[in-house]
N, C-alpha and C positions, 0 to 999 in steps of 0.2 A: 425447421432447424435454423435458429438462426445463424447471424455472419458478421463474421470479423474482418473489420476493415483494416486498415495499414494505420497502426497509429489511434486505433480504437477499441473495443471491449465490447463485450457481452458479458451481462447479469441474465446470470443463470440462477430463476429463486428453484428452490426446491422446498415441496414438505418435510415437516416437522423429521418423517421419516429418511432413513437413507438413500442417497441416491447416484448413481453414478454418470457422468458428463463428461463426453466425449471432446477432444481439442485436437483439430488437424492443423497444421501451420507450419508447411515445410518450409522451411531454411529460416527460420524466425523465432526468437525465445518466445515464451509461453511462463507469465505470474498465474497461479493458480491459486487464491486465497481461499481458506474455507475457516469460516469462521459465524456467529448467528449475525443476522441482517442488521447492519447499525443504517439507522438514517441520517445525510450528511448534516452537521451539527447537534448529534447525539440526540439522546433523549429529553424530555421536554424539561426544562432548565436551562439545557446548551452546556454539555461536558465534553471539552475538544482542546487542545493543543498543538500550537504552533513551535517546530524546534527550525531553528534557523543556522547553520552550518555555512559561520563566515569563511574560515580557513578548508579549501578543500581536503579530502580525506576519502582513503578509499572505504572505510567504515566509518559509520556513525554513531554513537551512542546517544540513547533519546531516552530520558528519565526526564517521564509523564506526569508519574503519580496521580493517575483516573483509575487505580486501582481494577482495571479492565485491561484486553486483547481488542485493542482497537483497532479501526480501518484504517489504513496508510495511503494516501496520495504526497506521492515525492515530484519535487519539481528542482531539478536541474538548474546552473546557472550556465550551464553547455548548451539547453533549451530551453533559454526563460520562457516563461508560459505555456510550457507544452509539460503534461506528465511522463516522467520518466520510469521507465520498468528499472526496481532496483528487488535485492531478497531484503527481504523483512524476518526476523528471525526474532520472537518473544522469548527475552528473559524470563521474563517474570510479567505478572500482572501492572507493572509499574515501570519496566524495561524493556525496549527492544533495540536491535542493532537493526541498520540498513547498512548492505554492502555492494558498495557498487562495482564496476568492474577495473574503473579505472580515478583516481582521487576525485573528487566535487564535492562545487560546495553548492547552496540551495538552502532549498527549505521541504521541511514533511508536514503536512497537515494531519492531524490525526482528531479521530470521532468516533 
């Protein structure tokens, strides 16, 4: 099984079929994405999007236009360089919202 460290993650791949994955992590939020495996800088081409959130805000609107449900790495300006757990919530194949818990600003890399 693997392990979750403070401030780090587990990829959990699964087949094609459904699968269910357990997450223990008392007193700690827990991002749960499920979505198919994008490799970082997409598909070969390179189809990815950098949204940059100069004025903080406790949500984000991110219109992509990659016509896809892409992977989300957010990055804080509360913790430059470190990724910060935010929700990601897809509008549409061309929109999604990040809402943090409290205004930031930063950037999302998306792939």
């Amino acid at each position: 099984m693997p392990t979750l460290t403070p401030g780090g993650y587990v990829d959990v791949s699964a087949p094609s079929t459904p699968a269910v994955v357990d997450v223990t992590a008392p007193g700690r939020f827990v991002d749960v994405h499920t979505a198919p495996r994008v490799t970082v800088g997409g598909p070969a081409g390179g189809t990815r999007y950098l949204h940059t959130q100069t004025a903080p805000a406790a949500q984000w609107t991110v219109t992509h236009n990659l016509g896809t449900f892409p992977q989300v790495v957010t990055i804080g300006d509360s913790e430059p360089g470190r990724p910060v757990i935010a929700d990601v919530f897809y509008v549409d194949a061309n929109t999604l919202t990040i809402t943090w818990p409290s205004p930031e600003s930063g950037k999302a890399y998306l792939s």
